[in-house]
C-alpha positions in Angstrom: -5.1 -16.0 2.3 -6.8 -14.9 5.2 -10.5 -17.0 5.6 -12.8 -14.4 6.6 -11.4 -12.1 3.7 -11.2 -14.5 1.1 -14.5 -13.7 -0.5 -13.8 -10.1 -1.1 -12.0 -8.9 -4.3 -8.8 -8.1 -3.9 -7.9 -4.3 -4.8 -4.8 -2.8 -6.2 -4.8 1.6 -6.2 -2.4 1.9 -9.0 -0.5 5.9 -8.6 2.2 7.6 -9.4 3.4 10.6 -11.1 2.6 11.6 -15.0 5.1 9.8 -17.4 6.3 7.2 -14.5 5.2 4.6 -16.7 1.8 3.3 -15.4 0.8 3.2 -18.9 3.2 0.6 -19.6 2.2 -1.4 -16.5 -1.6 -1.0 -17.3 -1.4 -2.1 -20.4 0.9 -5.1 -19.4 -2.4 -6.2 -17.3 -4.5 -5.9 -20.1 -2.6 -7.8 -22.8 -0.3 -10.6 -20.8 -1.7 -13.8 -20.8 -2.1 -14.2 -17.1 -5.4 -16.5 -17.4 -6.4 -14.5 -15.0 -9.9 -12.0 -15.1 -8.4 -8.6 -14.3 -11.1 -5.0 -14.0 -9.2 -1.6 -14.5 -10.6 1.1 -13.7 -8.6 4.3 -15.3 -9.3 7.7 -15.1 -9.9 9.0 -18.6 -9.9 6.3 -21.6 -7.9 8.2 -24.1 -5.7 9.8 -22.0 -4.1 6.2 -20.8 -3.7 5.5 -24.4 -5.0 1.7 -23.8 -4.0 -0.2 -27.2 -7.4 -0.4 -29.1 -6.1 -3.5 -30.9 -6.6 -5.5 -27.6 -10.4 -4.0 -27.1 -13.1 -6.5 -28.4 -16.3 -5.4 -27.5 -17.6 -1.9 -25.6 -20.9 -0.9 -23.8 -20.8 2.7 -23.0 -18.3 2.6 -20.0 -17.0 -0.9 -20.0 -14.9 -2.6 -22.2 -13.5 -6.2 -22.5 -10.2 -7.0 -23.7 -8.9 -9.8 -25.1 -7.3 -11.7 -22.3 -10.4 -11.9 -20.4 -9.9 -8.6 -18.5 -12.4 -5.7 -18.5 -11.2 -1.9 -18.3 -13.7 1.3 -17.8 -13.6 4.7 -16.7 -14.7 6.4 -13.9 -16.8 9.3 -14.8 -18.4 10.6 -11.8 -18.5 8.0 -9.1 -16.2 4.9 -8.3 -18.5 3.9 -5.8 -21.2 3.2 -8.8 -18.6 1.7 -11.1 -17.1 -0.5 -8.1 -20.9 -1.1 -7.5 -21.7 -2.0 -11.7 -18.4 -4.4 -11.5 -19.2 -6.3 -8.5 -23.3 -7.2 -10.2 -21.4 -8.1 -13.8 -21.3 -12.1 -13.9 -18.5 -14.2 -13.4 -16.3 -12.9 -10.5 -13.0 -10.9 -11.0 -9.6 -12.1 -9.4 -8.9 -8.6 -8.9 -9.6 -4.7 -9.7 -6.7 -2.4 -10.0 -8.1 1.3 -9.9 -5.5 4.1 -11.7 -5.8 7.7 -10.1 -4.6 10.8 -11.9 -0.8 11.7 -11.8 -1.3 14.6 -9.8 -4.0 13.1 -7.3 -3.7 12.1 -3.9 -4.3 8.4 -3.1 -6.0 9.0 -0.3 -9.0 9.6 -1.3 -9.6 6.5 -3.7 -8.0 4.1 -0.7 -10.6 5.2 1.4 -13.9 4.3 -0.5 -12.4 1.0 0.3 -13.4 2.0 3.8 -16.5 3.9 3.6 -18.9 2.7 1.8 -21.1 -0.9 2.7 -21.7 -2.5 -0.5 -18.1 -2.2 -1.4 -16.9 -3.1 1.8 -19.2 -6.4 1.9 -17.7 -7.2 -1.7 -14.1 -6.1 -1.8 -10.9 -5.0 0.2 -8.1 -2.6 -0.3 -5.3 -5.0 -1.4 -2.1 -2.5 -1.7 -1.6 0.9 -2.7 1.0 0.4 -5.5 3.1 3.6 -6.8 4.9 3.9 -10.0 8.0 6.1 -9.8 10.6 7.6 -12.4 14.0 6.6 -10.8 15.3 9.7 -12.9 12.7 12.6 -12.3 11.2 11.3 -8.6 14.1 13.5 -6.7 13.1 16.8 -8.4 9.3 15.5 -8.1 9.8 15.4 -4.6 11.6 18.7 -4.1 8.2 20.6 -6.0 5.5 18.4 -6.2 3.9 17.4 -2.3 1.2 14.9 -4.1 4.9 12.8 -5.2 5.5 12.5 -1.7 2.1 11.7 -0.5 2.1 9.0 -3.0 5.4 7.5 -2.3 5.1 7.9 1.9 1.0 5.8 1.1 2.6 2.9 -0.6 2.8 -0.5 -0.1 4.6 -1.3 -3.0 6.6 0.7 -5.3 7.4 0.5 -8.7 10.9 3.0 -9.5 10.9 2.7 -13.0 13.3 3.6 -15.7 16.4 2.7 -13.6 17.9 2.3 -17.1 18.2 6.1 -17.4 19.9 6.3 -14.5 23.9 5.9 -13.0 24.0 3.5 -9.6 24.8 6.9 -7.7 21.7 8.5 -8.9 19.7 5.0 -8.3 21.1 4.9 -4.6 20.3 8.7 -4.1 16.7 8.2 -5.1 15.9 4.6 -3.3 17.5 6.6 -0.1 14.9 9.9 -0.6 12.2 6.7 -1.0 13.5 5.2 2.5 13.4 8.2 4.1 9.9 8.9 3.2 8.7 5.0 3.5 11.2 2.8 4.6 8.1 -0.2 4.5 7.0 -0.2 0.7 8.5 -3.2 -1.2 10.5 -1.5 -3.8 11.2 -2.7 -7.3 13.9 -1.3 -9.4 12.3 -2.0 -12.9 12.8 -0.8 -16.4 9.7 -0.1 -18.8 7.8 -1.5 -16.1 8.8 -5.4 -16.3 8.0 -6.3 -12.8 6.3 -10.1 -12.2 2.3 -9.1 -12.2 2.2 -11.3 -8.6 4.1 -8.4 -7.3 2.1 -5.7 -7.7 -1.5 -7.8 -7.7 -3.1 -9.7 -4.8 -0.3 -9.1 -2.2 -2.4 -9.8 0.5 -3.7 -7.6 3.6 -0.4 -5.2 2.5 2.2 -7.9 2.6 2.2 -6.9 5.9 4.3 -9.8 7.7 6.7 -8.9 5.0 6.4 -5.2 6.1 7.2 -6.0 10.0 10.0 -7.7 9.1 11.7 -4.9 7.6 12.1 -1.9 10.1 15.2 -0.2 8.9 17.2 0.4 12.0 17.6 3.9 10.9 14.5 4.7 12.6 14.8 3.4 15.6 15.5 6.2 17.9 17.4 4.1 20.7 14.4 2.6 22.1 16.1 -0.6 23.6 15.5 -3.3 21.1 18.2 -5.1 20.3 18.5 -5.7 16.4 19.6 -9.2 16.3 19.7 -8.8 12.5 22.0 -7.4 10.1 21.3 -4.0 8.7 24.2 -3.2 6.6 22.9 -3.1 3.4 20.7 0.0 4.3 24.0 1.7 4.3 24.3 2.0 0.3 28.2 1.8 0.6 28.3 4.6 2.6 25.9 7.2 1.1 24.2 9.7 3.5 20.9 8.8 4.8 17.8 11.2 4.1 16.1 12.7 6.7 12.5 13.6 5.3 11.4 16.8 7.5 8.2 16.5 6.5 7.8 12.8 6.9 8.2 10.0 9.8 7.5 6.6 10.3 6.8 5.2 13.4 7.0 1.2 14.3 6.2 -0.1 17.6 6.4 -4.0 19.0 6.0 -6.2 21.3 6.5 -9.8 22.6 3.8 -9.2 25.5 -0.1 -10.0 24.7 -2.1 -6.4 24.0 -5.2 -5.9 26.2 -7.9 -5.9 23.0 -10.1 -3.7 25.4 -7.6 -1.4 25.7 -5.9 -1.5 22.4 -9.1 -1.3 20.0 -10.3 2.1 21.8 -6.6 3.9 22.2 -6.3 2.6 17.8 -9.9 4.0 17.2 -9.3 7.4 19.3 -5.7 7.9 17.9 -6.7 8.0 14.0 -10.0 9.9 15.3 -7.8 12.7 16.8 -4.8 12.4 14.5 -5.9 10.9 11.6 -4.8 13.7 9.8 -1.4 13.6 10.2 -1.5 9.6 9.7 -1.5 9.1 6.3 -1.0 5.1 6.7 -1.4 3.2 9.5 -1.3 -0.6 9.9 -0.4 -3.7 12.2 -0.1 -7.8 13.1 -1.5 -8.1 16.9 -1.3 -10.8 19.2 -4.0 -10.3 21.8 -4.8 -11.6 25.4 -6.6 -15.0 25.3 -7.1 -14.5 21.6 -5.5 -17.6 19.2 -5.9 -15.6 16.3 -3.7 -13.0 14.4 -5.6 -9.7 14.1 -4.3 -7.6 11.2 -5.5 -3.6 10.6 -4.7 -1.2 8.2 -5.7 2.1 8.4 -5.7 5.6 5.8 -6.1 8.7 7.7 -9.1 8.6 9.9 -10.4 5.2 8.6 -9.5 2.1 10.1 -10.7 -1.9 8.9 -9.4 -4.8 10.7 -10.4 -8.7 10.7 -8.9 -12.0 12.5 -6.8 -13.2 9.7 -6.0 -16.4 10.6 -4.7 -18.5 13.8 -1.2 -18.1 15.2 0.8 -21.1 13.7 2.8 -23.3 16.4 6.4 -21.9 17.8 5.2 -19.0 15.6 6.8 -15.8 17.3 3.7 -13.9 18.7 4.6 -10.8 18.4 2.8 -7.8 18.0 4.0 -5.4 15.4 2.4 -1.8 14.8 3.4 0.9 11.5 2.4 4.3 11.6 3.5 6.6 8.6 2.5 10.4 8.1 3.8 13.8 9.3 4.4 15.5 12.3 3.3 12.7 14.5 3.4 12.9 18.1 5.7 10.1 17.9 5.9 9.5 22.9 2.5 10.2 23.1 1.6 6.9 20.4 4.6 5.0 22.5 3.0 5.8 25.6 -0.4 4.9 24.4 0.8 1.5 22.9 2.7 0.8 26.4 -0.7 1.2 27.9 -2.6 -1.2 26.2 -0.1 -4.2 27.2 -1.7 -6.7 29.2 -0.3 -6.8 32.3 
């Protein structure tokens, strides 16, 4: 747990696509015995068909349930509800915030950015997105908010594998690679994933992230991969090249000039923030014993010292960008740059 962060509430964005099942997972919060203190904030109350028998007691927008969690709704603002949760007594371990099926994640990721009080009081945890192993390939062929959802998270739930044959499973987890080869992905069926994997994972599990880097992406930039990648290969099924999406993932062994870095980080995501849906790194700098982690959606950008770089720990600095059309040598270049020499 990172020291400076470890006073802010942890926050889970909880998407995917109508009927993926995040029903089934919301409701797991609100019933399991976790001993835990859990705030969900849903969309619309009725519409998420929360099981009333857990609900004990209800002011207008808030209600308690029976393990100890409390669920409400936003109407209007998330930024006043956020506010209204973060004065209630007695601290929550976490707050997971559903979005509509058809939304964008964007947009609910970055109040996590904007706004003070919230800031001062919590942190984006992971974007977690529920998929339907058997429906996500045709989402993905007509619906652009499926994609956006899949390319944003950091974990991902592909549900109903059950309903599926292991061609068909392969097929879809290799459409989800090719859009985000860096979420963790869990095959589940009616949602029965451990709660510690979706909840509280930590400044995007994002050691866990940098470890991955499918070698699929690298375009032959000279690293030499000194670890096996064969089981990326799915027994021989085609890989999916997603047109409209790339992911980008930089490194190096040598420090990174802070002075340098900071500026080139802050004026990319200014200028191109657009087309970088997420953005988000592990950086060893100059005369600097500390880690330094960011994370980044679109234009917005938060970034702390997490914690100091352990002994024979490998400091390495490791950068992810994922969104579309991105100007993939001019983001090398820049990252070059900012090596201290």
């Amino acid at each position: 747990m990172p020291e400076l962060t470890s006073q802010k509430i942890p926050v889970t964005v909880l998407t995917g696509y109508l009927g993926a099942g995040k029903t089934t997972l919301l409701n797991r919060i609100l019933s399991e015995n976790h001993g835990k203190k859990y705030a969900v904030i849903v969309n619309e109350f009725g519409e998420i068909g929360i099981d009333n028998d857990l609900i004990i007691g209800a002011d207008e927008e808030v209600f308690e349930m029976n393990n100890g969690c409390v669920c409400c709704t936003v109407r209007g603002d998330l930024v006043r509800i956020l506010d209204g949760l973060m004065r209630r007594k007695g601290k929550f371990d976490a707050i997971i915030v559903e979005t509509t099926g058809l939304a964008d994640p964007a947009p609910v990721a970055q109040t996590f950015f904007v706004d003070e009080d919230v800031q001062k009081n919590a942190r984006l945890d992971a974007v977690v997105t529920v998929a339907d192993a058997k429906w996500l390939s045709d989402r993905l062929k007509d619906a652009p908010e499926a994609k956006n959802q899949i390319a944003f998270a950091d974990v991902i739930v592909l549900n109903k594998t059950d309903l599926v044959s292991k061609a068909e499973l392969a097929e879809v987890e290799a459409r989800i690679r090719a859009i985000n080869p860096y979420a963790k992905l869990h095959r589940t069926e009616r949602c029965k994933v451990a709660l510690s994997d979706v909840l509280e994972r930590g400044a995007f599990d994002l050691d866990r992230i940098l470890e991955i880097e499918p070698d699929f992406l690298e375009t032959g930039d000279g690293h030499d991969h000194d670890h096996d990648h064969g089981h990326h290969h799915h027994g021989g099924l085609k890989h999916y090249h997603d047109e409209d999406m790339q992911s980008l993932s930089l490194r190096t062994n040598k420090p990174l000039d802070a002075t340098k870095f900071m500026p080139w980080l802050q004026n990319l995501v200014a200028s191109e923030g657009q087309k970088i849906l997420r953005s988000k790194g592990i950086l060893a700098f100059t005369d600097d014993d500390d880690r330094y982690v960011f994370q980044g959606v679109h234009m917005m950008l938060e970034g702390d010292h997490q914690r100091r770089w352990k002994d024979g720990e490998k400091r390495e600095s490791r950068v992810v960008f994922i969104g579309r059309e991105l100007p993939e040598q001019a983001i090398r270049d820049g990252f070059e740059s900012c090596i201290t020499t």
